[in-house]
Residue frames as qw, qx, qy, qz and C-alpha x, y, z in Angstrom:
[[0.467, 0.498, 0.384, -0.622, -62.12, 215.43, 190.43],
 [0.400, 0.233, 0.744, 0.482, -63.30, 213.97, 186.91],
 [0.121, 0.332, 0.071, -0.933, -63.93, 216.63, 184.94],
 [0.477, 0.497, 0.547, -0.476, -67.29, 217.21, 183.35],
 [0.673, 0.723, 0.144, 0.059, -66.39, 218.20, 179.97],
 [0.535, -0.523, 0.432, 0.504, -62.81, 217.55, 179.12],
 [0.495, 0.482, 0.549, 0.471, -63.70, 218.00, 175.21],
 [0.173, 0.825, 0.452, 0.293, -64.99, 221.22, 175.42],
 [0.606, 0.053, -0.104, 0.787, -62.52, 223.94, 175.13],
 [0.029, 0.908, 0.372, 0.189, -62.67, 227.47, 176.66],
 [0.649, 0.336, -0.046, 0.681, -61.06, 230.37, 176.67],
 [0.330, -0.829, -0.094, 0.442, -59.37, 233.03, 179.39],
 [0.606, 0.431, 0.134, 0.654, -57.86, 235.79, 177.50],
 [0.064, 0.771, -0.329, 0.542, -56.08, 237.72, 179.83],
 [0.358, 0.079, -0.747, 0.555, -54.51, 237.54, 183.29],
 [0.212, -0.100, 0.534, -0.812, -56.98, 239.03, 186.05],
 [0.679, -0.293, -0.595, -0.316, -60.06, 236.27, 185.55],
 [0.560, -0.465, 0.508, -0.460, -60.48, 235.00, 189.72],
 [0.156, 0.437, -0.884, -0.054, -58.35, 232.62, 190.35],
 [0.439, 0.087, 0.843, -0.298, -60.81, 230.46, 191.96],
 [0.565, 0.580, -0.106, -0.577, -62.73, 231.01, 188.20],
 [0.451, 0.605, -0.621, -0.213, -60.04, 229.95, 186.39],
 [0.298, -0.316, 0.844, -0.316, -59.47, 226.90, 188.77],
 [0.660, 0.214, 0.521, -0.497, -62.99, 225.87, 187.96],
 [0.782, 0.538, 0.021, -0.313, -62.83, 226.01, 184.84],
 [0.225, 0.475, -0.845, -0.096, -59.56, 224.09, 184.55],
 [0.455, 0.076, 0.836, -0.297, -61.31, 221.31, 186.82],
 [0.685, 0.300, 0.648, -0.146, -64.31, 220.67, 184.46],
 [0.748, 0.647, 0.138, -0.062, -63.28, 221.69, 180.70],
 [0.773, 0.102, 0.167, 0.604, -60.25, 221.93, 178.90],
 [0.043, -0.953, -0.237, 0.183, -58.92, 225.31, 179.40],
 [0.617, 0.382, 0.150, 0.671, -56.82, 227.26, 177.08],
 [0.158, -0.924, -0.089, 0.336, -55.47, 231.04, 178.29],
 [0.360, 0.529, 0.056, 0.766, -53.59, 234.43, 176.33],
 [0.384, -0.185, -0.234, 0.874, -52.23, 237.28, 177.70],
 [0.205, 0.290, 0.207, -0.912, -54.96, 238.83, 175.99],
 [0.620, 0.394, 0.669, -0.113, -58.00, 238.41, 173.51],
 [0.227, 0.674, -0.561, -0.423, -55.95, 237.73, 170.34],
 [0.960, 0.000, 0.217, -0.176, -57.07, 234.95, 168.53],
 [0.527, 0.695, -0.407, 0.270, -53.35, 235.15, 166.38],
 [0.006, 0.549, -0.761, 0.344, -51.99, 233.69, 169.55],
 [0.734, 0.100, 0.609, -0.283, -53.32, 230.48, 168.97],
 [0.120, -0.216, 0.820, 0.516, -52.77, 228.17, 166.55],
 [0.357, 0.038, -0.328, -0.874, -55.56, 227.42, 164.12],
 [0.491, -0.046, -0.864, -0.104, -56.63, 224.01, 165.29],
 [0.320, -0.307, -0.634, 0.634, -56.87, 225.38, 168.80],
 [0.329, 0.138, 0.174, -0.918, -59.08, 228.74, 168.05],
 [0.456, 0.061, -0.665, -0.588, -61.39, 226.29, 166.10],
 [0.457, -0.064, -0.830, 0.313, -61.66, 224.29, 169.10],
 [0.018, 0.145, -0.203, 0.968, -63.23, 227.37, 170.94],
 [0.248, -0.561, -0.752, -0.240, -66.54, 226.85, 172.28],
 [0.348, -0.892, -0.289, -0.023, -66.71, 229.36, 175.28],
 [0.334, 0.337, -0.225, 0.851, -64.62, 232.26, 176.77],
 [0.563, -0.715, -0.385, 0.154, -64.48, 233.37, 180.11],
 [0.355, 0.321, -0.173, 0.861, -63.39, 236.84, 180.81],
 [0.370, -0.775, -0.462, 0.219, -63.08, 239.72, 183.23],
 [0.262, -0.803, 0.082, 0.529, -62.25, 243.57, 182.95],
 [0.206, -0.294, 0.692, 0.626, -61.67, 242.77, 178.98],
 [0.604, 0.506, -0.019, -0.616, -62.92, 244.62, 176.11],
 [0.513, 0.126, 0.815, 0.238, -64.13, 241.64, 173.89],
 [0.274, 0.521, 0.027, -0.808, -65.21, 243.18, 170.69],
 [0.882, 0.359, 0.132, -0.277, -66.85, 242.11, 167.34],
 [0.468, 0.618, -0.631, 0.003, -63.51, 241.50, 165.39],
 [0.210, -0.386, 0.836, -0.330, -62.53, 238.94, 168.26],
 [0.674, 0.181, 0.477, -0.534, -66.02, 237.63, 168.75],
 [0.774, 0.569, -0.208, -0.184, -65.87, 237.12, 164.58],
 [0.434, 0.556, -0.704, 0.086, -62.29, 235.34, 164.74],
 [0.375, -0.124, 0.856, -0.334, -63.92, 232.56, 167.08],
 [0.485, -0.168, -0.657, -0.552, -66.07, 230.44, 164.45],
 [0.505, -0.226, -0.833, -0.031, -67.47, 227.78, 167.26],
 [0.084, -0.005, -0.652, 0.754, -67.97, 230.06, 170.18],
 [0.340, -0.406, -0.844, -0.091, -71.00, 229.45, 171.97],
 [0.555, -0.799, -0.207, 0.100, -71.36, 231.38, 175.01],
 [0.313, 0.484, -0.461, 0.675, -68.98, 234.38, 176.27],
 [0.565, -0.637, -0.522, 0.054, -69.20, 234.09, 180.23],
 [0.306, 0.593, -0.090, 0.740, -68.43, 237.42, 181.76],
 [0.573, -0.232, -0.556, 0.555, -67.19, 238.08, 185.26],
 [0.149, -0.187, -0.161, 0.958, -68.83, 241.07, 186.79],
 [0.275, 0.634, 0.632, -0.351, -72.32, 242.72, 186.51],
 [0.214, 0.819, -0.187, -0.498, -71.18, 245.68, 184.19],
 [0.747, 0.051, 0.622, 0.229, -70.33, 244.30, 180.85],
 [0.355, 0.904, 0.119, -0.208, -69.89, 246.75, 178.37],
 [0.135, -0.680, 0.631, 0.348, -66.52, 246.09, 177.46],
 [0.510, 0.107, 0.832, 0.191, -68.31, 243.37, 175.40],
 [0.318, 0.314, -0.417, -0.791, -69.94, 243.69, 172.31],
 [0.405, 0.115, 0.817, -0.394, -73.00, 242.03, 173.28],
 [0.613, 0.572, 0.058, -0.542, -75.51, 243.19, 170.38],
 [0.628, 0.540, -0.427, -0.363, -73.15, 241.78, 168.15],
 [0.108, -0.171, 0.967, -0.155, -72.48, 238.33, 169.95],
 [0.474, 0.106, 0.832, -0.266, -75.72, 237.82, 170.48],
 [0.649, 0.598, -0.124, -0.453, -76.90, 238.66, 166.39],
 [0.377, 0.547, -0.701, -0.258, -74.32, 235.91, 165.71],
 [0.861, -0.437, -0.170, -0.198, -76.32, 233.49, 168.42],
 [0.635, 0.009, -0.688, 0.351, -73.72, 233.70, 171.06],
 [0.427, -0.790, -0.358, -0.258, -74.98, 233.92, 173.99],
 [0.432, 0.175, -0.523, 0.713, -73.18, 236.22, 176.91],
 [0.593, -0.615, -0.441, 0.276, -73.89, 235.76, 180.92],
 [0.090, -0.759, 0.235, -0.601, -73.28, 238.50, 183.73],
 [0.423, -0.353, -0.719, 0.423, -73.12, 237.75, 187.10],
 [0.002, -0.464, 0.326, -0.823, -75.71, 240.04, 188.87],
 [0.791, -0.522, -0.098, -0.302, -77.33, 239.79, 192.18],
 [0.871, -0.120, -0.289, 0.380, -74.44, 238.23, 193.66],
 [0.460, 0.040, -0.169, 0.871, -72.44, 241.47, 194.74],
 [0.128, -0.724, -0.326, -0.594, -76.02, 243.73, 195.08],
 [0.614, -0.707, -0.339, 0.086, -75.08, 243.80, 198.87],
 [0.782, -0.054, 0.102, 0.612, -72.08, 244.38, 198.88],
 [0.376, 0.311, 0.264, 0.832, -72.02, 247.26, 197.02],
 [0.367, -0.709, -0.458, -0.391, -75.19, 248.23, 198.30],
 [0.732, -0.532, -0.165, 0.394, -73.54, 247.85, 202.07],
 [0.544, -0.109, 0.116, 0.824, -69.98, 250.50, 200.45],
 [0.099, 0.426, 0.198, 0.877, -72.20, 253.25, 199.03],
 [0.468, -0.817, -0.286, -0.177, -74.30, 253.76, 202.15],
 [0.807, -0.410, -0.146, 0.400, -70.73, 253.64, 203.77],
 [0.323, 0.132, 0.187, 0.918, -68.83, 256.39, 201.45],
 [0.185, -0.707, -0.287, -0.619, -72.04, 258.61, 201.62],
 [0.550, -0.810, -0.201, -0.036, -71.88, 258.65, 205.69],
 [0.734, -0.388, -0.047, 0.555, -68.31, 259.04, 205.53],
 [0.209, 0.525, 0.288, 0.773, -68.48, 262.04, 203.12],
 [0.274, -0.835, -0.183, -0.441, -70.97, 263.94, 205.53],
 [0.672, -0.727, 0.016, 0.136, -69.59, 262.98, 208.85],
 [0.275, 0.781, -0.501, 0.251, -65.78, 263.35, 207.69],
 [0.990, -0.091, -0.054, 0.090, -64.93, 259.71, 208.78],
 [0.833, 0.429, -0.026, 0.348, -61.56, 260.29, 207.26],
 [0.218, 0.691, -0.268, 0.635, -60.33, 263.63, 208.40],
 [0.719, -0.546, 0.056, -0.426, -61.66, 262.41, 211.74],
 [0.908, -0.120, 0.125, 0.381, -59.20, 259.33, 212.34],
 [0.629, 0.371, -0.164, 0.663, -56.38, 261.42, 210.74],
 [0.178, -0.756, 0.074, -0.625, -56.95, 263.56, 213.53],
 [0.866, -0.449, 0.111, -0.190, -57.07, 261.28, 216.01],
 [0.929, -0.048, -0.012, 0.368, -53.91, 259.37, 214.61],
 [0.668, 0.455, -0.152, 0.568, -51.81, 262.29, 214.33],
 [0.550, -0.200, -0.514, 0.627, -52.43, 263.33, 217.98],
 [0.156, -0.485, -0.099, -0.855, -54.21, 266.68, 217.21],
 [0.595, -0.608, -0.356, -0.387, -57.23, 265.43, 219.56],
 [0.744, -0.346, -0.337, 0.461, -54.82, 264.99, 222.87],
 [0.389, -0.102, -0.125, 0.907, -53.20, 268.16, 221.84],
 [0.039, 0.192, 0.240, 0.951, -55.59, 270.21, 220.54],
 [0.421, 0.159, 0.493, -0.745, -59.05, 269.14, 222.25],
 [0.618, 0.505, 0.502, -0.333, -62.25, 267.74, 220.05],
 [0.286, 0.397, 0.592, 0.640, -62.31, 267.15, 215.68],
 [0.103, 0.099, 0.004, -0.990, -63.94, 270.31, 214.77],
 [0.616, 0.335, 0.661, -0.267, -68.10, 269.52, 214.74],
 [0.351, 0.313, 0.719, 0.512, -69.13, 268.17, 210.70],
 [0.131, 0.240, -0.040, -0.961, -70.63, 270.96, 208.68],
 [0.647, -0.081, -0.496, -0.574, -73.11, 268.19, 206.80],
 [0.337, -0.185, 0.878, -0.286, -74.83, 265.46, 208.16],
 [0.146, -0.165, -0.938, -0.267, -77.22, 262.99, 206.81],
 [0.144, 0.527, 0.544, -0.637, -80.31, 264.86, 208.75],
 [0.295, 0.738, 0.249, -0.554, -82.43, 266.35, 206.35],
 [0.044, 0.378, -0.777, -0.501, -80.68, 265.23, 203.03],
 [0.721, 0.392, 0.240, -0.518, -82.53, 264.13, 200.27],
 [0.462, -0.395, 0.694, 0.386, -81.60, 261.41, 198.10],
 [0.535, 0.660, -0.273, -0.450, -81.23, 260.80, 194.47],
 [0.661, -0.143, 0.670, 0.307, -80.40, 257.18, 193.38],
 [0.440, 0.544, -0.461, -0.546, -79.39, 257.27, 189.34],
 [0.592, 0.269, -0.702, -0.291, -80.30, 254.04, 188.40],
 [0.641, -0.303, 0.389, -0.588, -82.77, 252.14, 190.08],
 [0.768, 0.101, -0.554, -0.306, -82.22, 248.63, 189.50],
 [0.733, -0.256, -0.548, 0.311, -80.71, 245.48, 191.90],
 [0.569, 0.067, -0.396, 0.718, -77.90, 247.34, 192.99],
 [0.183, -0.354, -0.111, -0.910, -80.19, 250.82, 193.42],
 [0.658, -0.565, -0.180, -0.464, -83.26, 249.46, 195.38],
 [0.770, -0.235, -0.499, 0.320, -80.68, 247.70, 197.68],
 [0.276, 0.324, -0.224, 0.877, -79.18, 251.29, 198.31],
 [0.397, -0.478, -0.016, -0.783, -82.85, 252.95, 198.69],
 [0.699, -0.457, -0.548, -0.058, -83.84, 249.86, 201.01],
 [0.681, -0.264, -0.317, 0.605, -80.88, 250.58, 203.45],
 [0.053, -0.187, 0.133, -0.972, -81.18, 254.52, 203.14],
 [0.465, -0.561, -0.439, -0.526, -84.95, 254.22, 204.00],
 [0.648, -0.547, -0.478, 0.230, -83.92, 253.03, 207.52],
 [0.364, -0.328, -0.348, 0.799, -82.54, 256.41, 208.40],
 [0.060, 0.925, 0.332, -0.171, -85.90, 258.13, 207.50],
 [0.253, -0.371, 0.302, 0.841, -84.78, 260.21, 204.35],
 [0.524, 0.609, 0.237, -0.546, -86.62, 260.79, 201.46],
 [0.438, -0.148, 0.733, 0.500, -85.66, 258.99, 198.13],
 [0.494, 0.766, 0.027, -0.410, -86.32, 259.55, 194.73],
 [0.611, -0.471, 0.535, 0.344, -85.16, 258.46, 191.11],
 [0.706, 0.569, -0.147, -0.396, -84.34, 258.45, 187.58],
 [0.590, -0.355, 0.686, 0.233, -84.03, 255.98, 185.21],
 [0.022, -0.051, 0.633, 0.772, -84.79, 255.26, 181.80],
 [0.498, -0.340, -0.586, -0.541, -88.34, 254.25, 182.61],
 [0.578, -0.515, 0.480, -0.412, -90.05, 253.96, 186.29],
 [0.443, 0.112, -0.889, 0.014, -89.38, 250.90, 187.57],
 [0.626, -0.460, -0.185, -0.602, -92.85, 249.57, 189.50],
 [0.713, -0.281, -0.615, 0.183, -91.09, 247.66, 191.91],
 [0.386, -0.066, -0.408, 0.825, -90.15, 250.44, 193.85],
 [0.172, -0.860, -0.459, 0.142, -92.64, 253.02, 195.75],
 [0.345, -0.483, 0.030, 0.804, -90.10, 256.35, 195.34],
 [0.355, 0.768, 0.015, -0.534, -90.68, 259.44, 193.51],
 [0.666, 0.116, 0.540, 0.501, -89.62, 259.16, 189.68],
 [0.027, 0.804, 0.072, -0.589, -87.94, 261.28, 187.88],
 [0.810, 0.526, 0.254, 0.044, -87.87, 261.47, 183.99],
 [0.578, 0.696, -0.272, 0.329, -84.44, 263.27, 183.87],
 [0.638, -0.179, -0.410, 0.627, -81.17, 263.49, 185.70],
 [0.020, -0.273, 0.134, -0.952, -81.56, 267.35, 185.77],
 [0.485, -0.509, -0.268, -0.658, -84.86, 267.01, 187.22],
 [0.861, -0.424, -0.223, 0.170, -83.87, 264.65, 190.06],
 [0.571, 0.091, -0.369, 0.728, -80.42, 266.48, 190.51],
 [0.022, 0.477, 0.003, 0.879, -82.84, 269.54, 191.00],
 [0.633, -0.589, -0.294, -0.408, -85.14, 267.67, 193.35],
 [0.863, -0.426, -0.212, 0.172, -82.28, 266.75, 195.61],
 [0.014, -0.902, 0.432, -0.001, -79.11, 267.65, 197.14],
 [0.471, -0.352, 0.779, 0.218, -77.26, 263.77, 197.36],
 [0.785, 0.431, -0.299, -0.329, -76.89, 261.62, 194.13],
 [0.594, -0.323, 0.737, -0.009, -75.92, 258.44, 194.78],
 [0.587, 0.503, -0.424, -0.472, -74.94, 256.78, 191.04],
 [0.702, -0.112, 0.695, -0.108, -75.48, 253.20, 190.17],
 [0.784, 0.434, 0.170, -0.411, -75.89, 253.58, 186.58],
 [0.747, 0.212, 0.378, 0.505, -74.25, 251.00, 183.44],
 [0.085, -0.542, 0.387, 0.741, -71.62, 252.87, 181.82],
 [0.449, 0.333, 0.657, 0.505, -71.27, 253.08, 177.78],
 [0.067, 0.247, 0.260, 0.931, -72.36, 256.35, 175.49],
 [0.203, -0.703, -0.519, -0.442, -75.79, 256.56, 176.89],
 [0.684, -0.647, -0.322, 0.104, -74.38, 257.37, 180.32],
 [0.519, 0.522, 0.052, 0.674, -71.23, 258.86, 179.13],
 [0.021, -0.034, 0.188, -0.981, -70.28, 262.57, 181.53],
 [0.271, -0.598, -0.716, -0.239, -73.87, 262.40, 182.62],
 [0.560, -0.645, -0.436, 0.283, -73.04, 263.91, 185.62],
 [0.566, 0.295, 0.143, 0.756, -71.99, 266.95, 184.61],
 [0.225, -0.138, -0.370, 0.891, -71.39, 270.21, 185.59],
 [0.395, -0.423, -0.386, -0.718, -75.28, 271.28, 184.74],
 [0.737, -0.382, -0.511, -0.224, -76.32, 268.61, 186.98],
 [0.545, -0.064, -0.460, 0.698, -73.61, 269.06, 189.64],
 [0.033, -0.291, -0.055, -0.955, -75.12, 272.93, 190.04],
 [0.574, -0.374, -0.408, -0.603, -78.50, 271.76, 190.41],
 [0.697, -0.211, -0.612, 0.309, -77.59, 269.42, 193.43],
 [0.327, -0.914, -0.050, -0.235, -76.58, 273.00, 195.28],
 [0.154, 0.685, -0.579, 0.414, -73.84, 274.36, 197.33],
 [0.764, -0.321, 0.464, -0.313, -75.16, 271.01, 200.18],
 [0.878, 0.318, -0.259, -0.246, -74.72, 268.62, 197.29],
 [0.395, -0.379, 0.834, 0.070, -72.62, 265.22, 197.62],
 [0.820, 0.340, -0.376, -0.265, -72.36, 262.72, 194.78],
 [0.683, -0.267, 0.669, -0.124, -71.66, 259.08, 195.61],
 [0.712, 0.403, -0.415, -0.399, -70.37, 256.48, 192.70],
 [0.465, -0.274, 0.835, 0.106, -70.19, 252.94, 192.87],
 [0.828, 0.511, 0.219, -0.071, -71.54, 252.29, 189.18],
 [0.812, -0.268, 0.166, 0.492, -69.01, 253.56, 186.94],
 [0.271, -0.431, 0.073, 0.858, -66.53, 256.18, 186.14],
 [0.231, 0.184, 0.600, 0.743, -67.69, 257.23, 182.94],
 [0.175, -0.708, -0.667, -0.149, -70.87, 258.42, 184.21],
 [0.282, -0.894, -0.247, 0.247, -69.20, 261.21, 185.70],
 [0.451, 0.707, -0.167, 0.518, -67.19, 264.38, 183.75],
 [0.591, -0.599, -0.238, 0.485, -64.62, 264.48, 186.69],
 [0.294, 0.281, -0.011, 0.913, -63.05, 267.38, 185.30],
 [0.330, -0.606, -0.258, -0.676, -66.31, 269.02, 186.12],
 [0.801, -0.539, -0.204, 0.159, -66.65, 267.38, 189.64],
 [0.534, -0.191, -0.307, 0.765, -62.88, 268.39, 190.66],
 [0.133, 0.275, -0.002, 0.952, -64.00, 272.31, 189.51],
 [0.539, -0.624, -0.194, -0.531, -67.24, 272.24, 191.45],
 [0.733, -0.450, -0.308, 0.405, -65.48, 270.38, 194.61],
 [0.488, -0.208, -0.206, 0.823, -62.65, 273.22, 194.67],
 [0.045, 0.286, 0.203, 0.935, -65.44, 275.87, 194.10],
 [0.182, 0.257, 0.666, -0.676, -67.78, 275.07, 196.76],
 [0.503, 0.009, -0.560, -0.658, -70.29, 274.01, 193.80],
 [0.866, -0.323, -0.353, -0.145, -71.09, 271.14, 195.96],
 [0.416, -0.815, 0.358, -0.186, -70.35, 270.41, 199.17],
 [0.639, -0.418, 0.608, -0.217, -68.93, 266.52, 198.49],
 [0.751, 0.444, -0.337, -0.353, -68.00, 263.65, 196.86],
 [0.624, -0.188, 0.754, -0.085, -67.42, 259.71, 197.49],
 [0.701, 0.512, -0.275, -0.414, -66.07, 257.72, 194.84],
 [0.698, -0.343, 0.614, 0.133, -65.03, 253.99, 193.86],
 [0.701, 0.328, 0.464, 0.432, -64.98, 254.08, 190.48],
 [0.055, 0.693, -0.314, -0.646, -62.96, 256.83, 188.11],
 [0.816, 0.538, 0.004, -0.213, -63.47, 256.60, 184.48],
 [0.716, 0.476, -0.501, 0.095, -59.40, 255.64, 183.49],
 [0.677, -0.633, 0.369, -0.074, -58.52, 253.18, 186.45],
 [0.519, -0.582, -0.461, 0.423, -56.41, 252.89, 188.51],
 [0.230, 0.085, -0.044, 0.969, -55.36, 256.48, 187.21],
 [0.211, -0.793, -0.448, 0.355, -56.93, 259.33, 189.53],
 [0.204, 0.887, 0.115, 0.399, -57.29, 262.73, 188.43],
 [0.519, -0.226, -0.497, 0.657, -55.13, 264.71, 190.63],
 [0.314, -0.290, -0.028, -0.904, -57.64, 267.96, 190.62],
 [0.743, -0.468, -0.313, -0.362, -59.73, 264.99, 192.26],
 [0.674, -0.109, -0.489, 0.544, -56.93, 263.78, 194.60],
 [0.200, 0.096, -0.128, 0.967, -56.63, 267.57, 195.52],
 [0.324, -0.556, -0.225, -0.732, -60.23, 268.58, 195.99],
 [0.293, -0.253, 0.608, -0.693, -61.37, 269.67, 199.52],
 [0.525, 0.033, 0.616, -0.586, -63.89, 267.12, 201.55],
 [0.718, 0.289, -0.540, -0.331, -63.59, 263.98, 198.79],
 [0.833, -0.192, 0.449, -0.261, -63.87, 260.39, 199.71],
 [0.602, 0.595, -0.295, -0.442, -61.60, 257.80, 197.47],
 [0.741, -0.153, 0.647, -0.096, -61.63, 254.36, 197.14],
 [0.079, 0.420, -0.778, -0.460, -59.55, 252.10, 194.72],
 [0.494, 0.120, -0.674, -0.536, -62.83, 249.78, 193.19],
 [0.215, 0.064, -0.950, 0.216, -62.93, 247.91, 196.00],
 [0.517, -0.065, 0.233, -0.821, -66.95, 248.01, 196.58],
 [0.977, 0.060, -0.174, -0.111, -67.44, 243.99, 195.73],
 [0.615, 0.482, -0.601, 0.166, -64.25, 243.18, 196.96],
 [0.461, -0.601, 0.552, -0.347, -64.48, 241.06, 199.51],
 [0.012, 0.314, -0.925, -0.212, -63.16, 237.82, 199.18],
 [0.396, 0.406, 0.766, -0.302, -67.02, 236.08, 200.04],
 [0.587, 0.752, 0.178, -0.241, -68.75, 238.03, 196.88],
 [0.001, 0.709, -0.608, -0.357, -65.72, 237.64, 194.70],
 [0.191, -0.007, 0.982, -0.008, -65.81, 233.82, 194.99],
 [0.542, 0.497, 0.468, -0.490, -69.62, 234.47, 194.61],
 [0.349, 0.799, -0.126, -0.474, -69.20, 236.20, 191.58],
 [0.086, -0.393, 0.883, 0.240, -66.53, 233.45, 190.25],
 [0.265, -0.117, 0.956, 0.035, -68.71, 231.18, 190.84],
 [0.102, 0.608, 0.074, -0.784, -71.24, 232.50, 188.70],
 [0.525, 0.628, -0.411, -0.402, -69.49, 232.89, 185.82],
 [0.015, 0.252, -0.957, -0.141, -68.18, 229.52, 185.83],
 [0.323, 0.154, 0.874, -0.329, -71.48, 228.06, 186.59],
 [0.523, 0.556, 0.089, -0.640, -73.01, 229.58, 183.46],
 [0.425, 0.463, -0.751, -0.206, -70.62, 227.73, 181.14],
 [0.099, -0.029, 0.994, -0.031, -71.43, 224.67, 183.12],
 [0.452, 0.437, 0.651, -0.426, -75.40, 225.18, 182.82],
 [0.694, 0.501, -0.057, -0.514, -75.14, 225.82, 179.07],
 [0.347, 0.461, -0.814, -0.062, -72.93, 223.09, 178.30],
 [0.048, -0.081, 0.943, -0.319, -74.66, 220.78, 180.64],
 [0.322, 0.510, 0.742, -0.291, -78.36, 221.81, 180.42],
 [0.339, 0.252, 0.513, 0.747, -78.02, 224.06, 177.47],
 [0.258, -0.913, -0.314, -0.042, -79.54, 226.93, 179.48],
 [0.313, 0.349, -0.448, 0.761, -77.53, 230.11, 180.64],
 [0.378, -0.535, -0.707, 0.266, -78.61, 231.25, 183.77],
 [0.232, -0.734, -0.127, 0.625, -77.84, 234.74, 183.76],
 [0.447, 0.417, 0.380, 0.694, -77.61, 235.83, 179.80],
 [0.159, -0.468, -0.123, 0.860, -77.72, 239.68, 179.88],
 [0.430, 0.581, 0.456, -0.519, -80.44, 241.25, 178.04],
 [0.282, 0.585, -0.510, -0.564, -79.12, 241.51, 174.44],
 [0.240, -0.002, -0.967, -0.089, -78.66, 237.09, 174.29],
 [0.380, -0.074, 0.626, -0.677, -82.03, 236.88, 176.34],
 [0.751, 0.292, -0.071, -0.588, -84.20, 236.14, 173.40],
 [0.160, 0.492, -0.848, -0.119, -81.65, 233.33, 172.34],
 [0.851, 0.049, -0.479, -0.212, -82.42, 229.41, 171.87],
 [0.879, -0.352, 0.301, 0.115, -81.33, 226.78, 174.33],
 [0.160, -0.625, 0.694, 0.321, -78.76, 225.11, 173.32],
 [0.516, 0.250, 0.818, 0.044, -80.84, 221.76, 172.46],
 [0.509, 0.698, 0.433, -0.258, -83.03, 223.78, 170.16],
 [0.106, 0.690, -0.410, -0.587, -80.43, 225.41, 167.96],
 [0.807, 0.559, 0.021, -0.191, -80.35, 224.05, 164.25],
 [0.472, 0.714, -0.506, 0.106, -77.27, 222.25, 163.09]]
């Protein structure tokens, strides 16, 4: 395959980009990789040379960002991007891509799945079955929750959020949400705080972007309010939830539940959360199927080819939105 831009140099700094990413982006530019994002491992001729950076799961900050003169464009693997230092990329006109929409099913498809396996006890159910109890002992014991009569609470109504409420609507619940502002595409109740929505419901199903504004939201105020029925659901991300709180309301019958895929220091799991009664816990793996992965690769690779090729990103993330083409830029 003749690549497309064999001049234009870009940069993986670290190991866990998708391989089919990295592939691409060996195929059409010249592609330079570090163990991590240290421009001091590189020689000076070669960070100069720097026009884009592709990364994933790696905190790019301003001191990096500043020790790339030529970079252009950071392309950034994943929907949640806060491990960048976007405000200041994009005040220095570089522009940096997400990839969302590409994984809203997906995800959308694992938190309807951890929330029915939370009520119905999915889990303890099969470990019953596999360890022969049901032959010897007769019937699983009936679920104390079910999804009947459960009101829901999405935190953060955007893609990933109205895909949830779409797919909870079909089992005739009631939804409801807060976010920073309503959002008018959606017909559900709005609520102007998390306490007010934690109070109007008994499930919370989180979706929101981490960073300080989101920070232990979920916290033991809000956990209370949910009631002794409550279940929280996360597939946004850990930080959004003070697990300390969460393990002391799970092993106090503060709430009744809890289904999680993200934990604020992965892959390390609390073990007050390992240990709490009637907990759901998955290792991240709510986009991970190999079909939205590849999606999601291709993505980010395809931004670096549409601003390098048409001098357009396709997906800049709301800080670089305001940005120039590429054609239009001075100099």
């Amino acid at each position: 395959m003749t690549s497309l831009f064999p001049d234009i140099c870009i940069l993986v700094p670290s190991g866990v980009l998708h391989s089919h990413a990295v592939e691409r982006i060996g195929e059409q530019f010249r592609l330079v990789r570090t163990e991590r994002p240290d421009a001091a491992l590189l020689a000076p001729e070669v960070v100069r040379s720097i026009r884009g950076v592709a990364a994933a799961m790696t905190p790019l900050d301003a001191a990096f960002i500043d020790s790339l003169p030529n970079l252009e464009i950071i392309s950034y693997f994943g929907m949640g991007y806060e491990a960048v230092d976007a405000r200041h990329a994009a005040g220095r006109g570089i522009v940096v891509t997400n990839t969302p929409e590409v994984m809203n099913e997906e995800v959308a498809d694992v938190a309807v799945g951890l929330l029915l396996s939370c009520v119905r006890e999915f889990g303890p159910a099969e470990a019953w079955l596999r360890s022969g109890r049901w032959e010897r002992e007769g019937n699983y014991p009936l679920s104390a929750a079910t999804l009947r009569g459960r009101s829901i609470g999405i935190f953060g109504m955007g893609r990933i959020g109205t895909a949830i409420a779409r797919r909870l609507a079909a089992f005739d619940v009631p939804i409801a949400y807060h976010n920073r502002s309503p959002n008018p595409a959606v017909p559900y109740a709005y609520h102007a705080s998390l306490m007010e929505l934690a109070k109007a419901v008994d499930t919370l199903v989180c979706v929101a972007p981490g960073g300080p504004a989101t920070e232990k939201a979920i916290n033991a105020g809000v956990l209370e309010a949910l009631g002794p029925d409550g279940v929280v659901v996360n597939v946004g991300r850990g930080s959004t939830i003070d697990e300390e709180a969460l393990a002391a309301a799970l092993h106090k019958g503060v709430i009744r539940g809890a289904a999680l895929d993200v934990f604020a220091d992965e892959p390390h799991v609390p073990s007050a959360l390992l240990d709490a009664p009637n907990t759901v816990l998955l290792p991240h793996i709510a986009s991970a199927s190999q079909r939205t992965r590849r999606a999601v690769a291709d993505l980010c690779v395809d931004n670096l080819v549409s601003w390098f090729g048409r001098g357009v990103p396709l997906t800049p993330v709301p800080e670089a939105a305001h940005l120039p083409a590429r054609g239009d830029r001075a100099g």
